[in-house]
N, C-alpha and C positions, 0 to 999 in steps of 0.2 A: 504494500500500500504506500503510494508515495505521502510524503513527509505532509504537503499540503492537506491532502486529503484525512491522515491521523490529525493533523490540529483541529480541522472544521468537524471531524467526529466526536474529540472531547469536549468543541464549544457546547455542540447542538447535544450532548450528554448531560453537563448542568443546566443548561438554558430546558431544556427537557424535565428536570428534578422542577425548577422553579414554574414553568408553567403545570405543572401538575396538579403544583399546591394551590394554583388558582384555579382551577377546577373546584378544588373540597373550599377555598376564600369565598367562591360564590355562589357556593351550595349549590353545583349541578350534580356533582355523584356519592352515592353512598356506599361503602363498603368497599369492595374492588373493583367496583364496575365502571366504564367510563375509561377510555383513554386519548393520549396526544401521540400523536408521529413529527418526525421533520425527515427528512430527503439529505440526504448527502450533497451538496452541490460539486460539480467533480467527477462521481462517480455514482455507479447502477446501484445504489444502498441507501437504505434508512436506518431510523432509529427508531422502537416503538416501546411504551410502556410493556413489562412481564407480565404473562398471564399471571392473577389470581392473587399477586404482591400488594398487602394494604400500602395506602399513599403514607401512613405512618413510615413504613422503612423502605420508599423509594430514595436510591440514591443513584450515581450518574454510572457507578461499576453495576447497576441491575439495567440501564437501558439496553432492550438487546438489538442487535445490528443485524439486518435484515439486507439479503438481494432485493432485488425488484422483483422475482418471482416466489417473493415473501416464506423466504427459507433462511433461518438463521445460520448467520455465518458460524457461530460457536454450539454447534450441535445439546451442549450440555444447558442451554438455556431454552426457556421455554414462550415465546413474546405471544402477547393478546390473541384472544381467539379472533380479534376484526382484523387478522396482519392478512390474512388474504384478496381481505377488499379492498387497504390500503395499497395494496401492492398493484392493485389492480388498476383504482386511481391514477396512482403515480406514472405506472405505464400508460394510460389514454389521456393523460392531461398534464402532458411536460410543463405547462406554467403552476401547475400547484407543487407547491413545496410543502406545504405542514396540512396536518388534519385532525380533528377533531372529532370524537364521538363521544355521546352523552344520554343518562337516562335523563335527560332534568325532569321534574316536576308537570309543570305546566306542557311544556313540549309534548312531551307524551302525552296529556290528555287529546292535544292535537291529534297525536298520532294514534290513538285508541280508537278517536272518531273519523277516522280516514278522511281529512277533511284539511286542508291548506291554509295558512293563517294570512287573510285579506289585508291589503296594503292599507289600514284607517288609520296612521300613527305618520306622522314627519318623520320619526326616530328608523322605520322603516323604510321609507324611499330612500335616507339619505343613506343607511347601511346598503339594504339590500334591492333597491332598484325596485321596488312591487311587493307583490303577496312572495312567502316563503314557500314553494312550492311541496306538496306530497310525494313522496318516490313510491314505490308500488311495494309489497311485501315481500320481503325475501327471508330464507333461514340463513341463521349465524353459522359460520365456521369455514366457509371457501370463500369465492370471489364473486358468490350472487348481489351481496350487499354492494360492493364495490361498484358491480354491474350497474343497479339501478340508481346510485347516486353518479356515475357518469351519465346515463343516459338522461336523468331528470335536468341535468344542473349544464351539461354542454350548453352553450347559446342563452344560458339562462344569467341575469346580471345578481340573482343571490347566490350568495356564497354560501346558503345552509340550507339542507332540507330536510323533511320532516318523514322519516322513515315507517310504513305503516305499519302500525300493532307493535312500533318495537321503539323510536327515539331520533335525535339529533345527529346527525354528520355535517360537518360544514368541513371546507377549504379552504386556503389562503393562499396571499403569496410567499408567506413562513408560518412556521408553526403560532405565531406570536398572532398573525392577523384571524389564524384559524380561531385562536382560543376566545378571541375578541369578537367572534364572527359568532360563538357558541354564547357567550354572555349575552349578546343583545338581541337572540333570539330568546332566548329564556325570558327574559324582558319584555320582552314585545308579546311573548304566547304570554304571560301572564295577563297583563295591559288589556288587552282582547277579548282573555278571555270574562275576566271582571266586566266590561264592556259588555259584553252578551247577557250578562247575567240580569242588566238593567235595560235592554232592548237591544232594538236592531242596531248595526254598527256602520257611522257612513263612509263610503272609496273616497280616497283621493283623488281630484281627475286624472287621468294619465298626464298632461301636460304639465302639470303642477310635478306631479310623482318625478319627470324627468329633469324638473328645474332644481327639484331638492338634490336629487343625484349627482348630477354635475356639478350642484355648489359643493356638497359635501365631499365628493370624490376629488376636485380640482382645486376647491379656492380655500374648503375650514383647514383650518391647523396652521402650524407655521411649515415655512419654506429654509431651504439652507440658503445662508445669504450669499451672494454672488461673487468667485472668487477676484480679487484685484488684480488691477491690468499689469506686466510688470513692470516695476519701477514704481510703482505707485507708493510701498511702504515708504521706499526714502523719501519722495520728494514731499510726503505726509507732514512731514517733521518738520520742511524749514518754513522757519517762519510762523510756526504755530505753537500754542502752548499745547503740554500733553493731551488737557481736557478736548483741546478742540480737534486733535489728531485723532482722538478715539470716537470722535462722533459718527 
């Protein structure tokens, strides 16, 4: 394994312990259920949380290191029973990098009522572009799940869908956007579903839906600020007091 590729394995190994514990930080899983993956960038591998390990004694020497055709590299480990979906992912969607699955709460009621959770929230269009879509039911343990969260979410601008009779998968472009992606559905299925409980719930227009999207995706947060022309540091200085060089 080139040198490159062992560093960005031990990054995405703690950065892996850390978002896990946001998982149980925001109460989407209970017990051992629930995990994060991130992709190797580099090479044909990931990383996935161990089958059946409570999030108490995750640490970065138990994430185990998977091919793309979701087989551990270290035979004596044993990773998630979703590493065949995730595997599956990774192979049909080269721009996802990190993934998420989750029993949450609220999600799952979605997902119990095979039923898609409708774009009636701002907090929605600006994550996920529209309603969070249903993927079709699939059993656990090979690459069916994977299956139906490619074929629902291709073409699709959410990044999470709502698996039926069973929970949460989202995507990212790292594992970090993935786990961010599971938080604000859990969020919004709650939101919703409270919302139903006190009557009908109303759409967003599409048009509106796209305006929220594009602000959120292009213009919220901060920018890195543009690097300086060269020579610009020095000629900063003459003539200026430090305050006003650093403006």
């Amino acid at each position: 394994m080139p040198e490159e590729v062992r560093r960005e394995v031990a990054r995405l190994r703690d950065q892996l312990v850390v978002l896990h514990a946001e998982l149980v930080r925001n109460g989407l899983v209970v017990w051992t259920g629930g995990n994060v993956s991130a992709r190797v960038l580099g090479a044909d591998l990931f990383l996935i949380k161990p089958s059946g390990l409570s999030y108490d004694d995750l640490d970065a020497a138990s994430m185990v290191l998977c091919t793309l055709d979701g087989e551990a590299v270290d035979p004596a480990q044993q990773p998630s029973s979703d590493t065949g979906s995730h595997a599956y992912v990774y192979r049909h969607m080269p721009e996802v990098a990190g993934q998420v699955h989750t029993h949450s709460t609220y999600a799952c009621a979605w997902a119990a009522r095979a039923e898609e959770i409708p774009c009636v929230l701002t907090a929605m269009a600006d994550e996920f572009g529209g309603p969070i879509p249903l993927g079709p039911f699939a059993l656990i343990g090979g690459e069916d799940i994977g299956r139906g969260v490619v074929e629902t979410l291709t073409g699709h601008r959410s990044k999470a869908v709502i698996m039926q009779n069973h929970g949460v998968f989202t995507i990212g472009k790292d594992a970090k956007a993935a786990v961010k992606a599971a938080v604000m559905c859990e969020d919004v299925a709650r939101s919703v579903h409270i919302a139903r409980q006190l009557g009908e719930t109303v759409p967003i227009p599409q048009d509106a839906v796209d305006s929220l999207y594009d602000r959120y995706q292009n213009v919220y947060g901060q920018r890195p600020a543009a690097p300086s022309a060269p020579g610009a540091g020095a000629d900063a200085g003459a003539g200026t007091t430090a305050e006003e060089a650093s403006r």
